[in-house]
Backbone bond lengths (Angstrom), bond angles and torsions (degrees), N, CA, C in turn:
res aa  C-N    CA-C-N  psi(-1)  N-CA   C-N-CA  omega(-1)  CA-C   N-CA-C  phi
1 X - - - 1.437 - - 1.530 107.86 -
2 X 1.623 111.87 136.92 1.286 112.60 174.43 1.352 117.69 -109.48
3 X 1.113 106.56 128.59 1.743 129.04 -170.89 1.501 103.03 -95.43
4 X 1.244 144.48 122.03 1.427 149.16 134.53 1.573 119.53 -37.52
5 X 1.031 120.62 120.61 1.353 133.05 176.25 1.796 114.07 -56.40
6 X 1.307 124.06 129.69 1.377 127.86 -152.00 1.211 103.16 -144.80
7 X 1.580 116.79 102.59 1.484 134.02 -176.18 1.320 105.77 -46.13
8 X 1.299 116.79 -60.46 1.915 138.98 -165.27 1.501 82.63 -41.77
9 X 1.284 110.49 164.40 1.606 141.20 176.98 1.604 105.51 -90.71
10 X 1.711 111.91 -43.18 1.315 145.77 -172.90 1.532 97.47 -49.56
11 X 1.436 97.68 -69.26 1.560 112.53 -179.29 1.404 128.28 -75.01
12 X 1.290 120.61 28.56 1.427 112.18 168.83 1.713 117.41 -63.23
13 X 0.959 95.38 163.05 1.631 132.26 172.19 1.442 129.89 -120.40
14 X 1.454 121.09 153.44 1.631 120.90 151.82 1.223 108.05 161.13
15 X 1.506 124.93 141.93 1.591 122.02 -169.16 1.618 102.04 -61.95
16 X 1.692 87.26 141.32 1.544 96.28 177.64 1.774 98.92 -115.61
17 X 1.318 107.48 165.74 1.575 104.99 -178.46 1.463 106.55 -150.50
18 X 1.046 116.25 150.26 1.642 117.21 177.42 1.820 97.90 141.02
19 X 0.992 118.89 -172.14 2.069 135.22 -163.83 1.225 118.45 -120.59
20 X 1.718 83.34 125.08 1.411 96.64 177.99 1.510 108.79 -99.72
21 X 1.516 143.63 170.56 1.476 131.79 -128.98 1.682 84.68 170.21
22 X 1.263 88.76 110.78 1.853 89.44 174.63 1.842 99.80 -120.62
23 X 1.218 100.13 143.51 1.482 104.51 -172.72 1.753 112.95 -120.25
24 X 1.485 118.48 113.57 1.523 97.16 -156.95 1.775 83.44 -116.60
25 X 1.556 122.28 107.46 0.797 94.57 -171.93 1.900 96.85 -123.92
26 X 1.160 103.67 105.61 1.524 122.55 165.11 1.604 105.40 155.21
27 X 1.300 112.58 145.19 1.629 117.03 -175.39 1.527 119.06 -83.78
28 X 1.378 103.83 -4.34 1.560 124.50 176.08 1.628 107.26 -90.07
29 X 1.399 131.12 65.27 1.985 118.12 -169.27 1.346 91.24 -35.93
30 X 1.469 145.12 -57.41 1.626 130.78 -150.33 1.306 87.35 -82.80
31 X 1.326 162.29 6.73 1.028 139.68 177.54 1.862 107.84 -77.12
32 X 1.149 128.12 123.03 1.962 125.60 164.86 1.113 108.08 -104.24
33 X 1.321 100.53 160.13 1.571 116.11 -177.25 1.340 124.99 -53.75
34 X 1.168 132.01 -5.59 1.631 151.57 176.59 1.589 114.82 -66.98
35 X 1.712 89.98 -66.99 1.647 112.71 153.26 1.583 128.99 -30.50
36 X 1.747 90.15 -45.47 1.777 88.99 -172.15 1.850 126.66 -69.61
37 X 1.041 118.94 -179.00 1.347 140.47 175.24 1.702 85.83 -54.29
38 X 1.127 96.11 -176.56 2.057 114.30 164.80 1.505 81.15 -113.64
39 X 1.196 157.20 -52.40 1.616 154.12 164.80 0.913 96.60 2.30
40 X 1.752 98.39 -86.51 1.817 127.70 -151.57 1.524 91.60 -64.74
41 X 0.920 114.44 -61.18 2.142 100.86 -168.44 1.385 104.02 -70.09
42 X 1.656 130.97 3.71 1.398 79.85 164.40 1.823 99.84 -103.76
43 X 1.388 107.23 -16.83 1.493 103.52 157.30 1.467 132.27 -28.99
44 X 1.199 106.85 -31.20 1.908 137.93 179.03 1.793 91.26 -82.37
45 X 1.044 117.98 -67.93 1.017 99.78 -156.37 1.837 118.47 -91.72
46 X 1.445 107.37 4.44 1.375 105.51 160.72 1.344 114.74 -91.05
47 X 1.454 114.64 -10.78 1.352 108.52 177.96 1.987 114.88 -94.72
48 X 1.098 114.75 -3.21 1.485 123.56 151.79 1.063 116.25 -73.09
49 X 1.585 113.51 -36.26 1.550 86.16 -167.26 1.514 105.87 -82.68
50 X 1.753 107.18 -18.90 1.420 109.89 175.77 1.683 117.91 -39.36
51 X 1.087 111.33 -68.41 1.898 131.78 148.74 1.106 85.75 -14.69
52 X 2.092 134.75 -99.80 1.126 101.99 -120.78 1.485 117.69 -86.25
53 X 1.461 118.92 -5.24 1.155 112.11 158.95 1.202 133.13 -97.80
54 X 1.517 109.72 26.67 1.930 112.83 141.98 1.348 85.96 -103.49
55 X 0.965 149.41 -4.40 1.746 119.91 -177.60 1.826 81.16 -83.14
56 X 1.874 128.06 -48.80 1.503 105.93 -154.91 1.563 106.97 -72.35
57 X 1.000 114.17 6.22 1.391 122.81 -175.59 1.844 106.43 -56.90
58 X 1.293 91.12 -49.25 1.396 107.48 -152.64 1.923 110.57 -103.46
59 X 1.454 100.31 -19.49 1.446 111.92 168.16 1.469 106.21 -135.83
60 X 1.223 104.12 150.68 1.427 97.59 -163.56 1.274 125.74 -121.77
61 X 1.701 101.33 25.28 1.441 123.86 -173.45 1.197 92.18 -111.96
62 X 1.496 141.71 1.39 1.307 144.81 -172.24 1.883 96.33 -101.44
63 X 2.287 92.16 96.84 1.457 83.93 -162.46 1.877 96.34 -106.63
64 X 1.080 98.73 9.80 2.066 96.69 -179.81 1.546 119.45 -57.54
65 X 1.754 97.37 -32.55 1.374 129.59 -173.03 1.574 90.46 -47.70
66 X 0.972 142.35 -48.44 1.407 147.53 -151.52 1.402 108.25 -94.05
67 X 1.769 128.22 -28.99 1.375 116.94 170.99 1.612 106.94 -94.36
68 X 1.123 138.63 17.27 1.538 135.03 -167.54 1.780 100.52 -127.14
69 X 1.122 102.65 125.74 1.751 108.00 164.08 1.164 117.99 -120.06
70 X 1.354 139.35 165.17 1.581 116.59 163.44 1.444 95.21 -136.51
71 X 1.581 89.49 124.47 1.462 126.35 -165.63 1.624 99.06 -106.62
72 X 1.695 102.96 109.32 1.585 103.84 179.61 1.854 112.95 -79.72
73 X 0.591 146.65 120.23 1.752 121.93 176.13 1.602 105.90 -122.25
């Protein structure tokens, strides 16, 4: 892809690289997290944090990884 060169500071550019990771988690798409169980969201949300600390694994600006645990009880 060709990018035009852009004086402004505003308008920079430059290939970026690294993963994108889509997480669809309920079999209902109109279903939101409001809707759900306390189960299902925290199912949702131990399985993000699962993600983000294999995503900080591997980049190391990925700093959420570090406030999220998933605590089974």
């Amino acid at each position: 892809m060709f990018l035009a060169p852009n004086s402004d500071p505003l308008f920079q550019s430059a290939p970026a690289y690294g993963a994108c990771q889509v997480m669809c988690f309920h079999p209902h798409s109109d279903l939101t997290l409001p809707l759900m169980s306390q189960s299902e969201v925290r199912e949702v949300i131990d399985k993000w944090a699962e993600i983000n600390i294999d995503l900080g694994k591997k980049y190391t600006w990925v700093q959420v990884s570090g406030l999220l645990s998933s605590h089974k009880n």
